[in-house]
SERO-4910 file (N, C-alpha, C, O; in steps of 0.05 Angstrom, whole numbers):
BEGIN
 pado doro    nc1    nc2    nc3   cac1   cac2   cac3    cc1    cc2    cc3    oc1    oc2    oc3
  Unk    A    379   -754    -64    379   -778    -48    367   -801    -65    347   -800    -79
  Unk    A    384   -820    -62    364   -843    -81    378   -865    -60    398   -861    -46
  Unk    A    348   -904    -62    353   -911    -41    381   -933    -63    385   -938    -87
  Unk    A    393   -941    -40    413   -967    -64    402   -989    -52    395   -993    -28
  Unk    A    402   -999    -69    395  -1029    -70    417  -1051    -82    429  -1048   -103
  Unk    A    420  -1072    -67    439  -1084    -72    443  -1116    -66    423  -1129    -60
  Unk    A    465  -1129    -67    462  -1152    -59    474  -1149    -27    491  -1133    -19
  Unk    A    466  -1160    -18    471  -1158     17    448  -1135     26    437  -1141     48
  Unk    A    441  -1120     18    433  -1090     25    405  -1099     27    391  -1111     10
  Unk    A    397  -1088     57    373  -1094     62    351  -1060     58    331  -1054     71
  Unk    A    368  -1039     28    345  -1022     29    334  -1008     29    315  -1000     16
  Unk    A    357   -998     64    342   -975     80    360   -965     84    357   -946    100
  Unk    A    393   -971     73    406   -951     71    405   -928     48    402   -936     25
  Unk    A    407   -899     52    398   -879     34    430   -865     31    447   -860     48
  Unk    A    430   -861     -1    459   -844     -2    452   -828    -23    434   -832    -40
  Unk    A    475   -797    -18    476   -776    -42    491   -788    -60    513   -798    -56
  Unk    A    473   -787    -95    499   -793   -109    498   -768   -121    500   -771   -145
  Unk    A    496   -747   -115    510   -721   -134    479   -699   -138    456   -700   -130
  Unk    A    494   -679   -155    470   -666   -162    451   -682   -179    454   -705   -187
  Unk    A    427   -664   -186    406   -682   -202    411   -681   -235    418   -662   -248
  Unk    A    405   -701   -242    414   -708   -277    395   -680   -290    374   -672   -281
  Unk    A    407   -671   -309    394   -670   -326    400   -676   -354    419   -691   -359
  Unk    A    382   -665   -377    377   -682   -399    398   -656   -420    401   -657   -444
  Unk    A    409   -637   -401    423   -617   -414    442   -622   -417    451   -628   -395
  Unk    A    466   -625   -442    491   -623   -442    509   -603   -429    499   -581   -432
  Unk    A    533   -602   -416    550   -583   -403    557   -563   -428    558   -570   -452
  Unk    A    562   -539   -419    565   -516   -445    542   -511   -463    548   -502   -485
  Unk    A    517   -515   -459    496   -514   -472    481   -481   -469    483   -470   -448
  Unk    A    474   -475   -481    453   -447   -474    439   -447   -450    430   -469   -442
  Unk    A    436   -435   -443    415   -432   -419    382   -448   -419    375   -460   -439
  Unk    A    374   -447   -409    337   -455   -411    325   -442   -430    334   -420   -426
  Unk    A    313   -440   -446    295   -418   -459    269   -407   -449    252   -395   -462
  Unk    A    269   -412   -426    241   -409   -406    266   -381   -393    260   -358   -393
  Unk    A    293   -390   -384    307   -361   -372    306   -342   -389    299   -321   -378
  Unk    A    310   -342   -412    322   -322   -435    295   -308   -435    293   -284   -430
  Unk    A    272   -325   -442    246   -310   -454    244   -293   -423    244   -268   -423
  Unk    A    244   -301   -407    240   -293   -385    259   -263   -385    249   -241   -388
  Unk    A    281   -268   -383    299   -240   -383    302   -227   -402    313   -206   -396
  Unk    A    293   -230   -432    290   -212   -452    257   -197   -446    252   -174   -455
  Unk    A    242   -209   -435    217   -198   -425    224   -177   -409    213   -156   -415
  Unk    A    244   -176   -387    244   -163   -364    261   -138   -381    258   -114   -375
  Unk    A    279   -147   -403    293   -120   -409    286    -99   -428    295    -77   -434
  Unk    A    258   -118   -440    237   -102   -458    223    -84   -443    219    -62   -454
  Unk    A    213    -86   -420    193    -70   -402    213    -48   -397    208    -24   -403
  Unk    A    240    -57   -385    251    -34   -367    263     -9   -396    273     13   -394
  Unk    A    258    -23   -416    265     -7   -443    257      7   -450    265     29   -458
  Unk    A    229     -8   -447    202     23   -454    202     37   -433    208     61   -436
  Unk    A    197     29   -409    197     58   -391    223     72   -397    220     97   -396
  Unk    A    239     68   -400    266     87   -393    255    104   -427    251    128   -425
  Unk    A    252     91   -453    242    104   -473    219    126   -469    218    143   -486
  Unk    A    201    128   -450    180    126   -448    181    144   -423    160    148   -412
  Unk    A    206    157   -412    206    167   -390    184    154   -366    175    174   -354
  Unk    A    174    135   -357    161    123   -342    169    114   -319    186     96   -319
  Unk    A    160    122   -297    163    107   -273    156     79   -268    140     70   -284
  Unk    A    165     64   -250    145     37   -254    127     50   -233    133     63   -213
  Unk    A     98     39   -245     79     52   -227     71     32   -205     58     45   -189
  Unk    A     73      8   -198     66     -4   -176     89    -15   -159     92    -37   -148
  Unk    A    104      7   -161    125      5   -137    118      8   -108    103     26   -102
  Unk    A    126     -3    -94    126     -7    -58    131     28    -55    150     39    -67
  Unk    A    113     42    -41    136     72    -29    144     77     -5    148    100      5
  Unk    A    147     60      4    166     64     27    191     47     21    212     55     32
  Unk    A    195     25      5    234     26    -12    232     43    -27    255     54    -29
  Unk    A    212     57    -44    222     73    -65    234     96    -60    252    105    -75
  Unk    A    227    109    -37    220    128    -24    259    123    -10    276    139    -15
  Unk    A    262    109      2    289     94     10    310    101     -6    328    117     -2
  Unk    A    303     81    -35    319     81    -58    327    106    -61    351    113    -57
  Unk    A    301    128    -73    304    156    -79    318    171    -57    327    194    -60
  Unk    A    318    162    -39    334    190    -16    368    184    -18    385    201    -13
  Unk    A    374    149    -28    392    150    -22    416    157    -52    440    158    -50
  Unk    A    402    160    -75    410    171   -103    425    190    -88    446    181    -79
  Unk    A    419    224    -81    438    237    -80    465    249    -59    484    266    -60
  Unk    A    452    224    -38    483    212    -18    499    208    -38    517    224    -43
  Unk    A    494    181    -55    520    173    -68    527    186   -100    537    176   -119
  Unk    A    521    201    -97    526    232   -119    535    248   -113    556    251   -125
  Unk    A    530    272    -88    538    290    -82    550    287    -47    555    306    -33
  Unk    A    550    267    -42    556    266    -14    536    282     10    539    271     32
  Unk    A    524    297     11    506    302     23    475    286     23    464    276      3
  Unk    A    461    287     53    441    275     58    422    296     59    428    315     74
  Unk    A    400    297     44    373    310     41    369    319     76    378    304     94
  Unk    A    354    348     83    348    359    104    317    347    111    300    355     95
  Unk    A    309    331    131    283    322    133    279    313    167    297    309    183
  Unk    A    245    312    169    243    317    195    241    333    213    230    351    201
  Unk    A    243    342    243    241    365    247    259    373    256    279    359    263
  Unk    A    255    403    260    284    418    261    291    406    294    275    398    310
  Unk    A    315    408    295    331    403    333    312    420    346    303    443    342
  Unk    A    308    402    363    305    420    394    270    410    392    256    410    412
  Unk    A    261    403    370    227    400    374    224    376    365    239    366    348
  Unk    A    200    363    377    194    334    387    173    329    360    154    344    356
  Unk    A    176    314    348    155    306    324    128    302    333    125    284    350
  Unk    A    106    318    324     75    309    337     66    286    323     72    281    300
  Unk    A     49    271    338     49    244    324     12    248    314     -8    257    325
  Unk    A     15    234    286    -12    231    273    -38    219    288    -61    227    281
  Unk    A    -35    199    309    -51    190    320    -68    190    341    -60    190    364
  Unk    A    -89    189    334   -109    201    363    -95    188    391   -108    196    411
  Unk    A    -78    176    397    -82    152    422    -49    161    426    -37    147    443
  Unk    A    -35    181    413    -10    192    413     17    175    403     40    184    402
  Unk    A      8    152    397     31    130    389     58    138    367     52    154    349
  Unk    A     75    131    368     92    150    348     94    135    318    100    111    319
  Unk    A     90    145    292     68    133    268     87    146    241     90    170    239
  Unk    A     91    137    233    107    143    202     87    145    185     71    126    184
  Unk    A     82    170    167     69    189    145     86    171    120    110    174    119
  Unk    A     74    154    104     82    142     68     67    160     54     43    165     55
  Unk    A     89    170     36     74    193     20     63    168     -4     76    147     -4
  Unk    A     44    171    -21     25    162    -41     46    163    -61     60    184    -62
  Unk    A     50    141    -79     68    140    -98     67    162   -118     88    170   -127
  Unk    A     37    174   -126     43    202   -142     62    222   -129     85    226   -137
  Unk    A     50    234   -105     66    248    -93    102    250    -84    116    270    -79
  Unk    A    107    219    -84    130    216    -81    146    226   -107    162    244   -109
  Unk    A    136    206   -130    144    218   -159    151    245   -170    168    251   -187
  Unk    A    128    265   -152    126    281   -149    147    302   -144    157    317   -161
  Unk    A    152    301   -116    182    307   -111    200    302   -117    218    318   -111
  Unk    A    205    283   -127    241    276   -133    241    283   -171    258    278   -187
  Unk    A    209    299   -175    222    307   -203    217    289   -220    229    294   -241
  Unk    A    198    260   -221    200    241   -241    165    251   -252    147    263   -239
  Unk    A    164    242   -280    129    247   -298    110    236   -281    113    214   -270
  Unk    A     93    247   -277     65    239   -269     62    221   -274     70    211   -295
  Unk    A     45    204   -250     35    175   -252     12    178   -278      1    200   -280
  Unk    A      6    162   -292    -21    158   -310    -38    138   -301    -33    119   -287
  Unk    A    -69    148   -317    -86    115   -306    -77     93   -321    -65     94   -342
  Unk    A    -86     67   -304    -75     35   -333    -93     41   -351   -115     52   -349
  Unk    A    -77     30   -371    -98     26   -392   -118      6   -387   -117     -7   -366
  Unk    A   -138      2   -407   -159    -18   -404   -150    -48   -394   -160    -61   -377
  Unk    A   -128    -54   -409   -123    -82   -409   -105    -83   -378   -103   -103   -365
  Unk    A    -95    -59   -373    -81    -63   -336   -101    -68   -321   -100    -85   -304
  Unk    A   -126    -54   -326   -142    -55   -307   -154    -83   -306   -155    -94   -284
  Unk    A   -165    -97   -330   -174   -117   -330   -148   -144   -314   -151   -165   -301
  Unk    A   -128   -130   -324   -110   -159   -310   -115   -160   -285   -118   -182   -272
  Unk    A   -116   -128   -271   -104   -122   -249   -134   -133   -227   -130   -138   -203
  Unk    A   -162   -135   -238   -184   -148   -232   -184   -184   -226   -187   -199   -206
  Unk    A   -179   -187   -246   -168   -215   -258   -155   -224   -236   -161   -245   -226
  Unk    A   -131   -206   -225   -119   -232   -207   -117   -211   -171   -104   -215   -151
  Unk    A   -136   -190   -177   -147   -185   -147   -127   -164   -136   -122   -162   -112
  Unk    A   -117   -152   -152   -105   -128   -142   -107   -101   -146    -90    -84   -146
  Unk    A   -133   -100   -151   -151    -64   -158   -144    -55   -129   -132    -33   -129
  Unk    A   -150    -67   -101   -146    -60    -73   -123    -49    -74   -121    -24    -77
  Unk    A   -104    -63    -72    -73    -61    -72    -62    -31    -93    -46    -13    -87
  Unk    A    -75    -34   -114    -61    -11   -139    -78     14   -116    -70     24    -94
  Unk    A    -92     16   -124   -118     40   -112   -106     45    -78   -111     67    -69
  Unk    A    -95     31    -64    -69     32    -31    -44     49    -42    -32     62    -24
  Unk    A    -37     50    -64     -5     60    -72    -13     95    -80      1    115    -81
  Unk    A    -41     91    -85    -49    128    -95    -51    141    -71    -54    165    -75
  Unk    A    -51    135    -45    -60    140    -16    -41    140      0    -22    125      5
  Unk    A    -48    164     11    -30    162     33    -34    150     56    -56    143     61
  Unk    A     -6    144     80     -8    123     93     -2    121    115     20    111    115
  Unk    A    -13    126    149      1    125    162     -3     93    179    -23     79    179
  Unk    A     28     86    193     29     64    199     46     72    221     59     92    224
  Unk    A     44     51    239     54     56    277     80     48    273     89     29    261
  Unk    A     89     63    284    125     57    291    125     39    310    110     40    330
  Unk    A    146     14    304    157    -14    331    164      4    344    169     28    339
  Unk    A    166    -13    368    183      0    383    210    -30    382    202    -52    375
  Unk    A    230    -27    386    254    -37    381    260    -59    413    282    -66    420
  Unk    A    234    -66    426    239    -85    448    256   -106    454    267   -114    475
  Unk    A    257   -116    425    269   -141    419    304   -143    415    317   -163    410
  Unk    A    313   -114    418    339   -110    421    350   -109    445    375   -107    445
  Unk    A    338   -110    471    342    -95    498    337   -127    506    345   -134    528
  Unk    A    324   -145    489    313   -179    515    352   -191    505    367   -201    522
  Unk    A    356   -189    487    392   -215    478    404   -187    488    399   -164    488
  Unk    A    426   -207    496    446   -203    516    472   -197    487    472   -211    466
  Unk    A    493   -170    494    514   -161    475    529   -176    481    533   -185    504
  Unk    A    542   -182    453    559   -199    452    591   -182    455    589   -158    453
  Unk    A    613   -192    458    628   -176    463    656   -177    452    672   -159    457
***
């Protein structure tokens, strides 16, 4: 948006003239802030795969997601989990609420067959101080239970048809 100014023009009329300039020629390379940026990202994922390495501060409940859904689209079959038919899942919580079990990112690793998590080195730990996420890393070694929604918010809008 930029304002025009003009002869007659009192201003306060506002118009698009286009995208925003830049100082880059068309057909030019990329940014070098992207490149460093994505040669960074394909150095890390290099060493771990060299390095047989998990990434260790993965979310586990997508990972956990991710990993179940590898050998659907491999072998066509879905992993057996849960409890068997006919019996009602007992729930973790004193107050009886129904509560989903996150297995601890070792453990998850664990099962699906990938190397043991390791401790950070010195300098992870210090970053990981530095910008306040010792809480957070030291939450992913733990296991986790958390309360199931209940799905209310599907039953208030009306089907569409």
């Amino acid at each position: 948006m930029s304002l025009k100014l003009g002869p007659g023009s009192s201003g306060l009329a506002c118009g698009f003239d286009g995208p925003p300039k830049t100082d880059r020629p068309a057909g030019s390379p990329p940014h070098p802030i992207v490149v460093a940026t994505a040669r960074k990202l394909a150095t890390i994922g290099w060493h771990m795969l060299q390095n047989n390495q998990p990434y260790w501060y993965a979310l586990p409940r997508p990972t956990e997601t991710k990993l179940a859904r590898l050998p659907v689209g491999a072998t066509g079959q879905r992993r057996k989990s849960g409890c068997p038919k006919g019996y009602k899942a007992a729930s973790n919580s004193p107050d009886g609420r129904r509560t989903r079990t996150l297995k601890a990112l070792s453990q998850l690793y664990q099962a699906e067959g990938l190397p043991p998590m390791q401790a950070p080195k010195p300098g992870e730990q210090r970053a990981m101080a530095a910008m306040g996420l010792a809480e957070f890393v030291s939450a992913l070694g733990k296991q986790q239970v958390i309360q199931r929604t209940t799905n209310s918010h599907k039953k208030q809008r009306p089907r569409c048809l």
